[in-house]
Every structure is written in C-alpha cells, then in structure tokens.
C-alpha positions in Angstrom: -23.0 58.2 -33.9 -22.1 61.8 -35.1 -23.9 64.3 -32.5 -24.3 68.4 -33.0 -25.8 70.8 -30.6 -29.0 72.5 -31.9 -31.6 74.4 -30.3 -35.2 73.4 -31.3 -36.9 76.6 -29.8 -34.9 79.2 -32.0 -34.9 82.8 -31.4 -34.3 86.2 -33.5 -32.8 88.9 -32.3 -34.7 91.2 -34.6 -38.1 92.1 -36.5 -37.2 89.0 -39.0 -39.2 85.3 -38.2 -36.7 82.5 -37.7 -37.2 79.2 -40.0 -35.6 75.9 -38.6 -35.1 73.0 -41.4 -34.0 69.7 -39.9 -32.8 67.2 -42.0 -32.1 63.6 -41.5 -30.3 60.7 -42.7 -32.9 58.1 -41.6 -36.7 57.5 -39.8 -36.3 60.0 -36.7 -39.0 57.8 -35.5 -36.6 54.9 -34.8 -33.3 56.7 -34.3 -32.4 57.4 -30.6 -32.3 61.0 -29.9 -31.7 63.7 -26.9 -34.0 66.4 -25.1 -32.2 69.2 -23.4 -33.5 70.8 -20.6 -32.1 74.4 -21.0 -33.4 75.2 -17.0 -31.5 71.9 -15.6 -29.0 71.1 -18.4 -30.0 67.5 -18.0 -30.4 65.2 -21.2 -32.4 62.7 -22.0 -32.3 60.1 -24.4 -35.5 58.9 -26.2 -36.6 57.6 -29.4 -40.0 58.7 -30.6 -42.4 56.8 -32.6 -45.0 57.7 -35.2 -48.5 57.4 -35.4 -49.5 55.3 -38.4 
C-alpha cells in the first residue's frame, strides 16, 4: 500500500479560498484509511462505509 501525507483541513495563507480534490483509485468506502490527530499525533486506522 502506497501512503502520502495530506491534510484534510487545508488552509490559505491569503485572501484566496483553498479547493482540496481527492482522487482515488478504488471505493474509499472499503479501503482502509488513517485519521491524524494534529493535537496528539496519534493515527488511526479505519475504514468507512457508505450509506446506501
């Protein structure tokens, strides 16, 4: 599994709004993923699911 860091609360240093695209390869919904917690650097694994 190929991992990157990315922030998913991003922030602009100036007057411009800041657009995030993520893209996947595959059903996030069923991939295992990880939360960061900025405060206690701790991560998380998890894998969400979607209503249907």
């Amino acid at each position: 599994m190929r991992s990157c860091r990315v922030s998913a609360s991003p922030e602009s240093s100036g007057a411009e709004p800041v657009i995030g695209i993520h893209v996947y390869g595959a059903d996030i919904g069923t991939l295992p993923r990880r939360s960061y917690d900025p405060e206690t650097g701790a991560v998380h694994w998890f894998t969400s699911t979607w209503a249907r």
